[in-house]
Structure formats: C-alpha cells, structure tokens
N, C-alpha and C positions, 0 to 999 in steps of 0.2 A: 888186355887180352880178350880172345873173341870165343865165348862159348855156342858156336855156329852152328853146333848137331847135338842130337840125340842121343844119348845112351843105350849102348845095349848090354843087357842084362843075363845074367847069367843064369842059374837056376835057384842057388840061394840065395841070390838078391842082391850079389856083387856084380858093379858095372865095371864096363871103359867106354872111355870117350876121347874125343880130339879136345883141344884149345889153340887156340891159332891166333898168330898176333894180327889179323888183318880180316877184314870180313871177303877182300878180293884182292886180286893180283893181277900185277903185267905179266908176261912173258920173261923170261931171263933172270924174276925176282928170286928170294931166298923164305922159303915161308919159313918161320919161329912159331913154336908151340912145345906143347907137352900131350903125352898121351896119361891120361887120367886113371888109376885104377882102383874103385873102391870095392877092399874084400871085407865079405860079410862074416866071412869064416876062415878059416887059415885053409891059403890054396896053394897046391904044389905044381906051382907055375915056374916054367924055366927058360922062357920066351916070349919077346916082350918086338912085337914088329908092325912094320905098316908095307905097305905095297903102293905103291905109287902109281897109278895108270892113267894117260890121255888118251883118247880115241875120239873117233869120229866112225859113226854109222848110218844107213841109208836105205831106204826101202820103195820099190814103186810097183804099184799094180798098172799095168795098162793094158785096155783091151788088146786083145790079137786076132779076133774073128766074131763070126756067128753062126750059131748051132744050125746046121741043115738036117731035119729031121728023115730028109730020104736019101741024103750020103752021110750017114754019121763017120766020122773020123775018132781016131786015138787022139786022146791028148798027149802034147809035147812035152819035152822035161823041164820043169818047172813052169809048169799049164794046168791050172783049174776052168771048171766049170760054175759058172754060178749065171742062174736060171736061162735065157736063149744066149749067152755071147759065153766065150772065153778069155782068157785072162794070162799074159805070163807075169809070171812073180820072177823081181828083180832086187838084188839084197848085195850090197859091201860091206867090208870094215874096215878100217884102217887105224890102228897101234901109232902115236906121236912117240910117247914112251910105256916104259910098264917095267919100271924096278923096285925092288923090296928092300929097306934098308932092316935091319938089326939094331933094335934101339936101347934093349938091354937084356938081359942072361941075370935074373935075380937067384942068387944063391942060395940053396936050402928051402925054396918058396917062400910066400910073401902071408905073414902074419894079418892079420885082420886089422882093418882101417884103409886112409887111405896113400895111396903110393904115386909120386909123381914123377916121370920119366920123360924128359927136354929133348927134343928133336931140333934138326933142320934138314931143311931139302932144299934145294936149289932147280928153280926150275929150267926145262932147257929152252934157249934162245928161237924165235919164228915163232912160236906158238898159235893157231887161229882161236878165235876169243871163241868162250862156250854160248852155244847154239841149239834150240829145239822149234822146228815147227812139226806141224803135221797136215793134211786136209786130201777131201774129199774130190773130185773129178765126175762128168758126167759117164752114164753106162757102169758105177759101182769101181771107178778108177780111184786108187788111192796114194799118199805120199807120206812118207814119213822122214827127216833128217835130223840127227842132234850130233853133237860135238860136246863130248864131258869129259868131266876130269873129276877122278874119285881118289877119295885115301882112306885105304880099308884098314884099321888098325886091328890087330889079332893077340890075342892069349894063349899059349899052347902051354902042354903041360901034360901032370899025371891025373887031369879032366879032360873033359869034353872039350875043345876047341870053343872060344866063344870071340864073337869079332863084332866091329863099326863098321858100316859104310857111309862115308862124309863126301858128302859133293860140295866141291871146291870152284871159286867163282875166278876163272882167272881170263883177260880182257888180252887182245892182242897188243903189240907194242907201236902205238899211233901216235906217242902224244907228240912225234915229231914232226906230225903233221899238224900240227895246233897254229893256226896263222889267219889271216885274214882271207878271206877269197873273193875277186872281182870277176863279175863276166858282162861282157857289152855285146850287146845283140840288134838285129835291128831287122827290117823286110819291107819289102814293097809293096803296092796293090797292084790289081789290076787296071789299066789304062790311066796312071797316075806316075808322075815321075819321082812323085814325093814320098819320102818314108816316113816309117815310124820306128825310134832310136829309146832304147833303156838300158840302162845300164845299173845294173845290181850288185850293192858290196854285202858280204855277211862278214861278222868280227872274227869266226873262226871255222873250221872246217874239220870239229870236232864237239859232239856234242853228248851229255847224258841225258840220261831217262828223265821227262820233269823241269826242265832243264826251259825257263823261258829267252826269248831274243828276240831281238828288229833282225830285219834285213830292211837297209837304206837304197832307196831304189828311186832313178832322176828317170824320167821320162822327157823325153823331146819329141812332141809329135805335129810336123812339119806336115803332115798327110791331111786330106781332109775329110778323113775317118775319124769317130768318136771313142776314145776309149772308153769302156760302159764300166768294166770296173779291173781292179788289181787281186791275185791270188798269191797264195802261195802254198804250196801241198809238197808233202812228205814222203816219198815213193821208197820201197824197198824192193829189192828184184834178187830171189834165193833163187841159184841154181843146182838141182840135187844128179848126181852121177849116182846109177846103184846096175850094179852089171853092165850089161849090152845099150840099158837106159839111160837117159837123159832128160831134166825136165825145169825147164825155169817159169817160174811164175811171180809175176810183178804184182803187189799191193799197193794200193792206199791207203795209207797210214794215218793221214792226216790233213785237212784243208781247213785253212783262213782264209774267207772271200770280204775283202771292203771294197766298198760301196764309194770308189775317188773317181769321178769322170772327170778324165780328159779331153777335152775339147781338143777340136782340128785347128791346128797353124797356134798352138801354147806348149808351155812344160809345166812341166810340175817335180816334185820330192815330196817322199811319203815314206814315214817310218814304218813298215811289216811287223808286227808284234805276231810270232805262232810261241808254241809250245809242243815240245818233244812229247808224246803222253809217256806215264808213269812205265805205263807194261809192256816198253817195245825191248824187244831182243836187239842184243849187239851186233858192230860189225863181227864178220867172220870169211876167213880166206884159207880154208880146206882143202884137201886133195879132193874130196868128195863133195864138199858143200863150199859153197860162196855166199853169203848173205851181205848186201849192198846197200847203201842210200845215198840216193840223191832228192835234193831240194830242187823243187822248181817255182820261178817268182813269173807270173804270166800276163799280161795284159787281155785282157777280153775284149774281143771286138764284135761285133752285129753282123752276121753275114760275110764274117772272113776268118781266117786262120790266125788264132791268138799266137802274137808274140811271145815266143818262153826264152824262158835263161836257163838253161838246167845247171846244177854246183853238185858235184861228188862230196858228199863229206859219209864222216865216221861214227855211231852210236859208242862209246865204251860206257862200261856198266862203273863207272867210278865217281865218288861225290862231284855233288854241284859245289862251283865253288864258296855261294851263300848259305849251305848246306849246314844246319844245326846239331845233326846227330850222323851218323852213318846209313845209309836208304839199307833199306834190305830190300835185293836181288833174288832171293830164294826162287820167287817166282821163275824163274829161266827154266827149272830144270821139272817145275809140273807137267804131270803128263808123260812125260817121259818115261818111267817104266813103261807103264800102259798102251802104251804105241805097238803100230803095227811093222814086225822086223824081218819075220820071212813069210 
C-alpha cells in the first residue's frame, strides 16, 4: 500500500488521510485503499466520505490592442489594462467526473486511536492522463493548462468538518499502443537525380519518464551530398482551448546529435541511444488540452534541408520496465495551484 499524501489534521491533533494501493493509474482501473483516521480524543463523527473529481482547466491572456492616449476606449468584458496594450482574459473548465461515495456512518462516534475504513473506486473509461504546464508570451501574454484528478476525503460530524485533498496520478489508457514503429523517408537534391534514403525503427511507441533507448536507423545515401551528422530530438506540441482562445505551442524537449558522417554514394546503420528526461509531463487528449509527442531521427546536411522521420509516440507516467522501486511522479501537479486561472 501506497501512503501518497499528507495528513490533514484536525485541531486536537487527530488526522485522516488516503492509502492507495497504487502510486498511479490507467483509465478504467479500480483504485483500492483505505481512508485513515487517527482520533486524539473521542470524536463525534458520523461521516466518513471522499469526493471523487476529474477535470481539466485552461487559461490564456492574449493581447487584444494598444492603449491610444487621445481616443481612449472602455474596456471589453473580460479586458484588462496592464501599462500601453490591452489584454482579454480567456478561462474553461471542464468536469470528466466528480462523485462522492459514502464510505462509512461510524455509530455513536469514534473513540480515540486509530480507525481504518477500505474503499474502492472505479475509475471511468477514456480518461486524458494528468497534465500541467504553464508560460509566459511576448507583450505580458500568458498560458496556463492542467488536467487533475483529486480525492478529497472528509469527516463530518458534531465538529468542525475537517478534510484531505489527494491528487491522484492517473495516465491515459495507451498501453495498446505499445509496438514497434517503422518510418522510411527519403528526398532529393537540387539538379541531382540521386536521393537520399533512411529508414528508422524505434522498439515502441510508448515511453516513460527516464526511460533510455536506440532508435536503429539504415541510411542509404545514393546522393552526392555528405551527411554531417545524425539527431534525434523530442518534440512535444500542447494545444490549450480556453473561451473564444486557442493556443498551441511546440517545445523541445530533448536532443541527441552524433557525430556519424555519411559519405556520398555509401550506407550506413547506427544505433540512436536518447533518453526521455525524468520531468517530462505525459501524454494527454482533453476537450481543452492535447499534450503530444513526437520523436524525430534527422539526417543533417550542409547547405540543404535535413532529412527527418517524424514517429508519434506516447509519455505515460508508469514504471520503467528495469525500474527498481516505483518513480514518484508527484512532480506533474507543481505549480498548479499557483497558476494563473481567470
């Protein structure tokens, strides 16, 4: 069992808490745990519950003008001013689910020590994996999108209400895409009839956080162009909807450059060793948010347009398979209060 959160605490120093048999979850899984309650004092508690919520939220400033000091205008509904430009603020949310189960009605209240009450929840089917970025834009333009899933456990009673809020690591349902990926590419030059041919396989088309690999990659190059060297880089591209807004923006995640020249009219095979870094955020497919990755394995050339392969694959936040303990993910959900939401 997985003691994944925090306690919180009451005012005579009796908690609750979550336990959960799993540090993260698929979509459609069934979480096992208990809710924790240790009373300091005999508490007249008569409800014993969690609330279940997924969501996804979304936020974007983007300019809408600039301040003319000799026709000043009203600002529009949901329009700020910050110093010569204006600004509208654009904000969603959207609910996956949000039910509260009843996990127990302790009789007569609960004597002093500690009391252990076994749950399950069942989560619902499609789910997009949890998600948080945020960032900044030129002209004071901003973005913020997460995707979480909490379980607030509560005490009620003839005291003060006192509750947990547990954020829950749960990953879309990919692993069926778990397989090998091939793509063959290839282009021409100018005033040359001769190409240049690669062909790149990666072992799967699913990968974790930390998570090392090859990509096996043949080059056939018939042209009498030099390849100078081989890459291979980690793209992610989050698309955030929030009102009237829309806004995607692609990173770089990640690049491996070796140093293999290919010569004009040879081939070659060369194994790609990258690595996923530790703190990337997973896939995720939102009403409001998409977060995406594609690999791409590129040939570099002098003076002409590099050869790429581009490969769709998937981040889940789930052990590596040579993995010695369970990773902790916690990291996804930093920041996230703090963010900016209307």
């Amino acid at each position: 069992m997985f003691r994944a959160f925090a306690a919180a605490f009451f005012h005579d120093g009796s908690s609750i808490r979550l336990t959960v048999d799993k540090p993260y979850y698929v979509s459609g899984e069934t979480i096992q745990g208990t809710a924790e309650l240790d009373a300091r004092s005999f508490l007249h508690t008569h409800t014993i519950s969690i609330r279940w919520h997924g969501y996804e939220r979304s936020f974007i400033r983007e300019m809408s003008g600039t301040v003319n000091s000799e026709h000043p205008r009203s600002l529009l509904r949901n329009e700020i001013q910050i110093g010569n430009h204006y600004y509208r603020l654009h904000s969603s949310r959207h609910s996956f689910f949000d039910q509260t189960i009843v996990i127990a009605h302790p009789s007569g209240g609960l004597q002093p020590g500690l009391h252990v009450f076994p749950f399950t929840f069942t989560l619902p089917q499609g789910l997009p994996g949890v998600f948080f970025t945020r960032g900044t834009g030129s002209f004071e333009e901003r973005y913020s999108a997460a995707i979480s899933y909490e379980a607030i456990v509560t005490a009620e009673g003839n005291h003060p209400r006192f509750q947990d809020t547990s954020s829950i690591i749960i990953n879309e349902n990919i692993v069926r895409q778990i397989a090998p990926v091939n793509v063959k590419v290839d282009k021409s030059f100018i005033f040359s009839s001769k190409r240049l041919y690669m062909d790149a396989t990666l072992p799967k088309s699913v990968y974790s956080p930390g998570e090392t690999l090859s990509a096996v990659v043949k080059v056939n190059n018939e042209s009498k162009r030099r390849v100078d060297k081989l890459k291979v880089i980690l793209f992610r591209t989050v698309t955030i909807c929030a009102g009237s807004a829309r806004k995607t923006i692609t990173t770089e995640i990640y690049r491996n450059v070796f140093n293999t020249p290919i010569e004009p009219a040879s081939t070659a095979s060369a194994d790609l060793t990258f690595t996923v870094p530790e703190s990337v955020q997973g896939t995720a497919s939102g009403n409001l948010i998409t977060s995406n990755y594609t690999i791409t394995v590129e040939c570099d050339i002098k003076m002409a347009f590099d050869l790429v392969a581009r490969v769709p694959v998937a981040i889940a936040l789930l052990p590596i398979p040579s993995a010695t303990a369970p990773p902790d993910y916690s990291y996804v959900y930093s920041g996230m209060a703090d963010a900016t939401w209307e």
